[in-house]
C-alpha positions in Angstrom: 0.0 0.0 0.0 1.4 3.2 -0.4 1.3 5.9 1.9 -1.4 8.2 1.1 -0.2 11.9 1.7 -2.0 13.9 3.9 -4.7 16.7 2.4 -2.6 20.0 1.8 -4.4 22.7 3.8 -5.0 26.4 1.9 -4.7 29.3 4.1 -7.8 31.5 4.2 -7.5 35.3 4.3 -8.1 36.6 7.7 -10.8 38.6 8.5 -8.6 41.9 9.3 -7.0 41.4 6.1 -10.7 41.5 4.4 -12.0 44.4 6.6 -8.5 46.6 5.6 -8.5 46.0 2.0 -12.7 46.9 2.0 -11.9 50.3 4.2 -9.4 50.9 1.6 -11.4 51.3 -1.4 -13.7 53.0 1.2 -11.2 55.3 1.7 -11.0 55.3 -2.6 -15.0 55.6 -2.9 -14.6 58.9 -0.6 -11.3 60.7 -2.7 -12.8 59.9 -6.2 -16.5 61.0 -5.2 -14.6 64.7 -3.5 -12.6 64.7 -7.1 -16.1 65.0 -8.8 -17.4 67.2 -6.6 -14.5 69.8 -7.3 -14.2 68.8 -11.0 -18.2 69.6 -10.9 -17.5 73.4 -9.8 -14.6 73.9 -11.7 -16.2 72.9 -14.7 -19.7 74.8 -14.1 -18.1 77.8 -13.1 -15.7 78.2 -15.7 -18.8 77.3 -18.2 -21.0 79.9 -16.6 -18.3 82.8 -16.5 -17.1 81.8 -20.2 -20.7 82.2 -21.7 -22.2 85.2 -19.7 -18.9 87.1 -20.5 -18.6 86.2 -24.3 -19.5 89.1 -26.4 -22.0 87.8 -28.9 -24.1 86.6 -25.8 -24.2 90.3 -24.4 -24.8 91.2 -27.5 -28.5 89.9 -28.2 -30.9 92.2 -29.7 -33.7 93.6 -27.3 -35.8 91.0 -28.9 -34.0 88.3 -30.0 -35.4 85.6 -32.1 -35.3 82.0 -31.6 -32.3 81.4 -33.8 -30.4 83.9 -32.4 -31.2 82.8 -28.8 -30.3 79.5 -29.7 -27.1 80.6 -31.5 -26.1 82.6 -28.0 -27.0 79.4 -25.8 -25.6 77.0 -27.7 -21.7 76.8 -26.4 -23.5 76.8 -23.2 -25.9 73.7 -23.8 -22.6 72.2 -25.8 -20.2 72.7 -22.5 -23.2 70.8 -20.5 -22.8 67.4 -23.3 -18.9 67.3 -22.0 -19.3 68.7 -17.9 -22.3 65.8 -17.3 -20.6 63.0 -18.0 -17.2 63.5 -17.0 -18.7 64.3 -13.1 -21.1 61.1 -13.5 -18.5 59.5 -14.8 -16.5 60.3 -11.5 -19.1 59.5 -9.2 -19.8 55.8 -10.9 -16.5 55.2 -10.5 -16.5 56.0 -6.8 -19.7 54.4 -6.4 -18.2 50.9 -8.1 -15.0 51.3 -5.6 -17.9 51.4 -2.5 -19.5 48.4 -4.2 -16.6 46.1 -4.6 -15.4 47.1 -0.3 -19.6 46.2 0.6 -19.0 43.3 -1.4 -16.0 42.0 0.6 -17.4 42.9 4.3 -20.3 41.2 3.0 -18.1 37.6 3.4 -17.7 38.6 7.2 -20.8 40.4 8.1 -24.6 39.1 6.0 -25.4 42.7 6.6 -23.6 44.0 4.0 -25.4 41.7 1.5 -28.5 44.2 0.6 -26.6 47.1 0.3 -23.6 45.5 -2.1 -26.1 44.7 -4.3 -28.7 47.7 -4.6 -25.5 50.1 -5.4 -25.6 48.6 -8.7 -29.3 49.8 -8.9 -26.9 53.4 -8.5 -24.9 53.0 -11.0 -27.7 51.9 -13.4 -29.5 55.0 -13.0 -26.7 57.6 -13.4 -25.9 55.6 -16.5 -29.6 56.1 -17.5 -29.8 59.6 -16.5 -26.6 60.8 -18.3 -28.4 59.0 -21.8 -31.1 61.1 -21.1 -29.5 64.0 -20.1 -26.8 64.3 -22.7 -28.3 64.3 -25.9 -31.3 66.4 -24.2 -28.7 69.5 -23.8 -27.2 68.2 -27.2 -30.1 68.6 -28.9 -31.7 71.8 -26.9 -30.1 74.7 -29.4 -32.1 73.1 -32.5 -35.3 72.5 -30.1 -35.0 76.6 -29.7 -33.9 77.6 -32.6 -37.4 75.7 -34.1 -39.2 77.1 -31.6 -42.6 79.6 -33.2 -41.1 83.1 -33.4 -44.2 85.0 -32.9 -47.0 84.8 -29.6 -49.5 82.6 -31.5 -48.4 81.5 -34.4 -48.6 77.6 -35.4 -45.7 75.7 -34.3 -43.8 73.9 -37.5 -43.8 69.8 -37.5 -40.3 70.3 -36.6 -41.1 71.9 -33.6 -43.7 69.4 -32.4 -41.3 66.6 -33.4 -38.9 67.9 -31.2 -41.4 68.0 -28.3 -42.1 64.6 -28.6 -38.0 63.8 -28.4 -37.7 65.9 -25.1 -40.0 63.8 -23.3 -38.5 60.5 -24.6 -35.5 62.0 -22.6 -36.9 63.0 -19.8 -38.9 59.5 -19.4 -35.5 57.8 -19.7 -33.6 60.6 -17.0 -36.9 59.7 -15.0 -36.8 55.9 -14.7 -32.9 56.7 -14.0 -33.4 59.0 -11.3 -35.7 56.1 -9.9 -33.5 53.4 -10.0 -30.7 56.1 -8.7 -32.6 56.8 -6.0 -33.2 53.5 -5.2 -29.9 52.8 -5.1 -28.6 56.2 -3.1 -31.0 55.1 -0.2 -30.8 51.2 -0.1 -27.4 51.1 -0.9 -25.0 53.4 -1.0 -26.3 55.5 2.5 -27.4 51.9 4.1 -23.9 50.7 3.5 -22.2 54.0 5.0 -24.4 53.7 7.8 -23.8 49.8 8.4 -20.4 50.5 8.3 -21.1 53.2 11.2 -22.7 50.4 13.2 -20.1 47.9 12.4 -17.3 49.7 13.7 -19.0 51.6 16.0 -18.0 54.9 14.2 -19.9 57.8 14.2 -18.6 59.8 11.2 -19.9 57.1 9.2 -23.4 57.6 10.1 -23.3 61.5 10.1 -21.8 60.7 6.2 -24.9 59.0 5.6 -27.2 61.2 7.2 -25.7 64.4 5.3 -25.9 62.4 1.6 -29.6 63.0 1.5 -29.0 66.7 3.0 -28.8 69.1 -0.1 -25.7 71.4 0.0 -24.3 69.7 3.2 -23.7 66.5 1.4 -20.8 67.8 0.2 -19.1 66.9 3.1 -20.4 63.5 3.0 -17.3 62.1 1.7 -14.9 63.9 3.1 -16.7 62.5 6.8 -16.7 59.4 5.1 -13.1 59.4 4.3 -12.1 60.4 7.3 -13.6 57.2 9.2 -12.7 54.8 7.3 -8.9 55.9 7.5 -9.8 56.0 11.5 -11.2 52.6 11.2 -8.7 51.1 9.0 -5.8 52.6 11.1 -7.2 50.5 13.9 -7.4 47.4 12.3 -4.7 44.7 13.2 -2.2 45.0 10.5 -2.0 41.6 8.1 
């Protein structure tokens, strides 16, 4: 008979080991989503202070017409098709990074299984809001310039057509803002908060409170950041 070796053993990864590399992309999630916030203003304001300073746009008649209000406002509409996605872009990126650490705490805590999976619903709905609201801004300068020049007068075909278009968009940035905010409530503020509870850090669940606060969730990240460095840094190293 020969001697049967014995069953080689694989070493699992321990739990701190887990928990540090989820707080990491945490720690990601919260720098990429403060990058789009700051590419966001930088972008707006230089957009705002490029088209309300150009000459031809001071220079509208009294009473413009629609073609000449949609020749002023176009580079402005046309800035929006490049500023939209870039910042969605940013904050789907920083939402995936928060998906992937929920994803991991979820092998060591159940909790963490509802809110891994409805951040995707998050990252569905920017994707749909940004087809919606991208070719909506694209498209806005001919929507104008089409527009019925006189109070009363019969709107052209062209006009009604692209009527019909604008609501297509909207019902598509609609259903995305659903599923979005689906996904910003059930997911992404759930998980911060869980993540408060877990590590019995407060900052966490101040970050979620303030995501759903207009204005002050700005500094939802930057709280969020800021605990899970704390939290990671008191981890047991690997």
């Amino acid at each position: 008979m020969g001697v049967q070796s014995p069953p080689q053993w694989t070493p699992q990864q321990p739990q701190s080991t887990v928990e540090r590399s989820a707080l990491t992309k945490v720690v990601w999630f919260g720098l990429v989503w403060i990058a789009g916030i700051v590419a966001g203003w930088v972008l707006y304001f230089f957009v705002f202070v490029t088209s309300f300073t150009s000459t031809f746009f001071n220079t509208l008649p009294p009473n413009p017409t629609p073609s000449q209000v949609s020749s002023a406002m176009g580079p402005l509409f046309q800035s929006f098709t490049i500023i939209i996605p870039v910042v969605l872009a940013i904050e789907v990126v920083g939402v995936i990074l928060l998906t992937l650490a929920l994803r991991q705490l979820r092998t060591t805590d159940p909790e963490f299984s509802l809110p891994s999976k409805l951040t995707l619903l998050l990252v569905a709905g920017v994707v749909l809001v940004a087809i919606g609201v991208v070719p909506l801004f694209y498209n806005l300068p001919n929507i104008i310039a089409s527009a019925p020049s006189q109070t009363g007068a019969t709107p052209s075909s062209a006009f009604m057509s692209s009527l019909g278009t604008i609501f297509v968009y909207l019902g598509v940035m609609a259903l995305g803002g659903l599923l979005a905010l689906i996904g910003m409530v059930g997911g992404l503020i759930l998980g911060v908060w869980k993540l408060g509870t877990r590590y019995g850090e407060t900052l966490f669940k101040i970050g979620a409170i303030l995501f759903i606060i207009p204005v002050a969730n700005v500094l939802a990240p930057i709280l969020v950041l800021l605990a899970a460095i704390q939290v990671r840094g008191r981890l047991p190293a690997a």
